[in-house]
C-alpha positions as CSV (number, residue, x, y, z in Angstrom):
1,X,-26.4,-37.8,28.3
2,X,-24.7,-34.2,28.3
3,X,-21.8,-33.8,26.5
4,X,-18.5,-32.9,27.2
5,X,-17.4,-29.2,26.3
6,X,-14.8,-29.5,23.7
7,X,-11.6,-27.9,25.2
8,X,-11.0,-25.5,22.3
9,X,-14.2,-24.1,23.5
10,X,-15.5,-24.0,19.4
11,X,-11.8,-22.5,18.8
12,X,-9.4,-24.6,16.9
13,X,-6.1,-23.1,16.8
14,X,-4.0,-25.9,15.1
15,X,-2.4,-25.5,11.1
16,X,-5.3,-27.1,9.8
17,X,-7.6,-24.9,11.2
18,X,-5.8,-21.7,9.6
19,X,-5.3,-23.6,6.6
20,X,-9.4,-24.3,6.9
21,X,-10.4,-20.7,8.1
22,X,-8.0,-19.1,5.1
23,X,-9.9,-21.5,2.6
24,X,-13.3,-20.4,3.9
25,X,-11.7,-16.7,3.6
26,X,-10.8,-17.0,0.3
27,X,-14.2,-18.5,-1.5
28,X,-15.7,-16.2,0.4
29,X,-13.8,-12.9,-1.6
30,X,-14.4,-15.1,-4.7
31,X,-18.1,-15.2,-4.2
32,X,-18.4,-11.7,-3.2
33,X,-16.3,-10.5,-6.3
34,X,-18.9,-12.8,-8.5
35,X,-22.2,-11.8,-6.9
36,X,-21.8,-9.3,-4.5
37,X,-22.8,-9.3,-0.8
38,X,-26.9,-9.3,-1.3
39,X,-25.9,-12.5,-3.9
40,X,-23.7,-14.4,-1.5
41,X,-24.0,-17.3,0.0
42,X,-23.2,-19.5,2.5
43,X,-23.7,-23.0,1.2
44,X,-21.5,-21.5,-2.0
45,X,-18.9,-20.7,-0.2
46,X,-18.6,-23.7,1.8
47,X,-18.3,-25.5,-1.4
48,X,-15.8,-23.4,-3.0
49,X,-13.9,-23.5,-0.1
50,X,-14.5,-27.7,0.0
51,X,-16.3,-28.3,3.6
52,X,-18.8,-28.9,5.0
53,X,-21.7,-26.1,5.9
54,X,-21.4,-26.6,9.9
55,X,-17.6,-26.1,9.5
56,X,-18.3,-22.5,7.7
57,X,-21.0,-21.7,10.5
58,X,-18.9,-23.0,13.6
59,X,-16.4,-20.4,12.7
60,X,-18.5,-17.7,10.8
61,X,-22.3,-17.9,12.3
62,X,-23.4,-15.4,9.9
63,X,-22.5,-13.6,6.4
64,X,-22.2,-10.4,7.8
65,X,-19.3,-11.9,10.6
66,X,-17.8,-14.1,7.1
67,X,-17.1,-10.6,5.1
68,X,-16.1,-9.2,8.2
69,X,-13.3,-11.1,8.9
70,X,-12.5,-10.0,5.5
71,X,-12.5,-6.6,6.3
72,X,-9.5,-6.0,8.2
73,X,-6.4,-3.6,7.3
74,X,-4.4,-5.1,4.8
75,X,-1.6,-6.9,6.6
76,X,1.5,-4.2,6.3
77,X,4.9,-4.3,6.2
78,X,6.3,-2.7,9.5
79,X,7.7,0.6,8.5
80,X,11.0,2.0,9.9
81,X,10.6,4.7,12.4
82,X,13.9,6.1,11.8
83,X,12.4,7.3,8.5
84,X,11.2,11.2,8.2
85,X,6.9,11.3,9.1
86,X,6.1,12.0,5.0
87,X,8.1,8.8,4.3
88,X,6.4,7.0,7.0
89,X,2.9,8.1,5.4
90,X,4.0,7.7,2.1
91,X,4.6,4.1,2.8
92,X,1.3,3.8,4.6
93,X,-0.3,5.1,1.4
94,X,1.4,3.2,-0.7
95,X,0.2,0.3,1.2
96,X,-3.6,1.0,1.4
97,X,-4.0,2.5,-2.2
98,X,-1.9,-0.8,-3.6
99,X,-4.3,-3.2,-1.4
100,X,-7.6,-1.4,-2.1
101,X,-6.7,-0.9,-5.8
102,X,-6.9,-4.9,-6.5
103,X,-10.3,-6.2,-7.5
104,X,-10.7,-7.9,-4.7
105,X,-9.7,-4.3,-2.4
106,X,-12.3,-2.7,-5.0
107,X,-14.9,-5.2,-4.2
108,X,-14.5,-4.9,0.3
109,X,-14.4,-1.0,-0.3
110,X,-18.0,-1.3,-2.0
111,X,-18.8,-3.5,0.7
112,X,-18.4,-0.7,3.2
113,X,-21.3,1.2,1.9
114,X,-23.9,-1.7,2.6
115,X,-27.0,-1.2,4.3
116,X,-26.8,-4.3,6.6
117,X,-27.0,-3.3,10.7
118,X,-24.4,-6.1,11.4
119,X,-21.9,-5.7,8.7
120,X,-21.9,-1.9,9.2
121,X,-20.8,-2.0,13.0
122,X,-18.3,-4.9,11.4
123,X,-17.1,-2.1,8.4
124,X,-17.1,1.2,11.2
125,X,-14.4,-0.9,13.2
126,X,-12.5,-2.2,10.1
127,X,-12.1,1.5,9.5
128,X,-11.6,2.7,12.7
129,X,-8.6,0.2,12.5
130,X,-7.6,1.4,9.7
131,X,-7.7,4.8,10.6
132,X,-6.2,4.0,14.0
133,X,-2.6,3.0,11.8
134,X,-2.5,6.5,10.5
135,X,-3.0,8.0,13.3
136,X,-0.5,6.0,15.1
137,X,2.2,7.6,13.0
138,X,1.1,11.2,13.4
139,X,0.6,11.2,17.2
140,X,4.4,10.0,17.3
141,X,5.4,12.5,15.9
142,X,3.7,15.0,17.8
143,X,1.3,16.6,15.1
144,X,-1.6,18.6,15.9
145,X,-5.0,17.9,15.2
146,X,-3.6,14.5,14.9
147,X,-7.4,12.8,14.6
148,X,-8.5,15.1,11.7
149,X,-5.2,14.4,9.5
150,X,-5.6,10.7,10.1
151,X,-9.3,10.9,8.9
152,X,-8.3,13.0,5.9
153,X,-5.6,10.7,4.7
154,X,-7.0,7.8,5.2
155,X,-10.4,8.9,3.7
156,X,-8.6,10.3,0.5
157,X,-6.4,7.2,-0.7
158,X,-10.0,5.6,-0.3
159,X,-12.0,8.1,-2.4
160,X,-9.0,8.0,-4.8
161,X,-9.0,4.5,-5.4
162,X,-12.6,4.3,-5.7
163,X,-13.3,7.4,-8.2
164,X,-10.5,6.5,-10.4
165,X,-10.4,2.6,-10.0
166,X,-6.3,2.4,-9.8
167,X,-4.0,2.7,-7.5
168,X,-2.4,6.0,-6.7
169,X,0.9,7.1,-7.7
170,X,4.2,8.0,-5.8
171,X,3.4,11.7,-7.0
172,X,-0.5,12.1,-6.3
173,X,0.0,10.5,-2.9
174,X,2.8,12.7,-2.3
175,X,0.2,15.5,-3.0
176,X,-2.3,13.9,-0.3
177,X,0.4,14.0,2.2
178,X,1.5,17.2,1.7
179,X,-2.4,18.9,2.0
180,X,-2.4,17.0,4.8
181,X,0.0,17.8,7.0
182,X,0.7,21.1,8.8
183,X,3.3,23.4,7.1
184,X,6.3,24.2,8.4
């Protein structure tokens, strides 16, 4: 007897299924930020997140694909484009250095050094994404060397949260921003 394929196709799209895959989500940044990624483990996470293994695995197959969904840019507020481009990267900055600043930001920064073949090719698009937002903003405003200032702004509110452990402030990303970008 062959079964029938189920029309979601292994895809549930419904509230419970967000509110399901955001549980799983969540016990997964709590296990990382209490063991790490070598320490982590499925079955754990499943029962922090309260289901059952094969509903973890239908919509994460491996660890490395459960962090990466983790891995994605912080969610950020749209910023107005009728603001001046330092403003428009301040905010940016603001946003990155806030989200990665959090112990659970600290913890999926360290992740992005890991030696696992899958996770990395997950980690090189999260920042690529990442990098993409910066970018974005500079190539709409008709910068040069565009790619590079993106790289180096991004890049630097990550080194900064990670050497000092904080957040940066209005003034030191100010600073960043204005190294950055091409004098007038």
């Amino acid at each position: 007897m062959t079964q029938s394929p189920r029309r979601t196709q292994n895809k549930q799209h419904g509230p419970r299924s967000q509110r399901v895959v955001r549980s799983l989500l969540d016990a997964a940044l709590a296990e990382l930020v209490d063991k790490g990624y070598a320490r982590l483990s499925m079955d754990a996470v499943a029962k922090r997140a309260g289901v059952h293994r094969s509903t973890l695995y239908r919509r994460f197959p491996t660890k490395a694909q459960l962090i990466g969904a983790l891995l994605h840019p912080p969610a950020l507020q749209e910023h107005d484009r009728s603001l001046p481009l330092t403003e428009r990267l301040l905010v940016l900055c603001r946003q990155f250095s806030d989200s990665l600043s959090s112990p659970e930001g600290q913890v999926l920064a360290r992740v992005l050094s890991t030696s696992d073949p899958e996770l990395q090719a997950m980690t090189a698009t999260a920042r690529d994404q990442s990098r993409s937002l910066f970018l974005e903003i500079l190539e709409q405003e008709g910068v040069q060397e565009a790619e590079q200032r993106a790289h180096l702004l991004f890049y630097g509110v990550v080194h900064w949260v990670l050497e000092r452990g904080r957040a940066a402030t209005e003034q030191e990303l100010e600073g960043l921003i204005g190294l950055v970008l091409p004098k007038d």
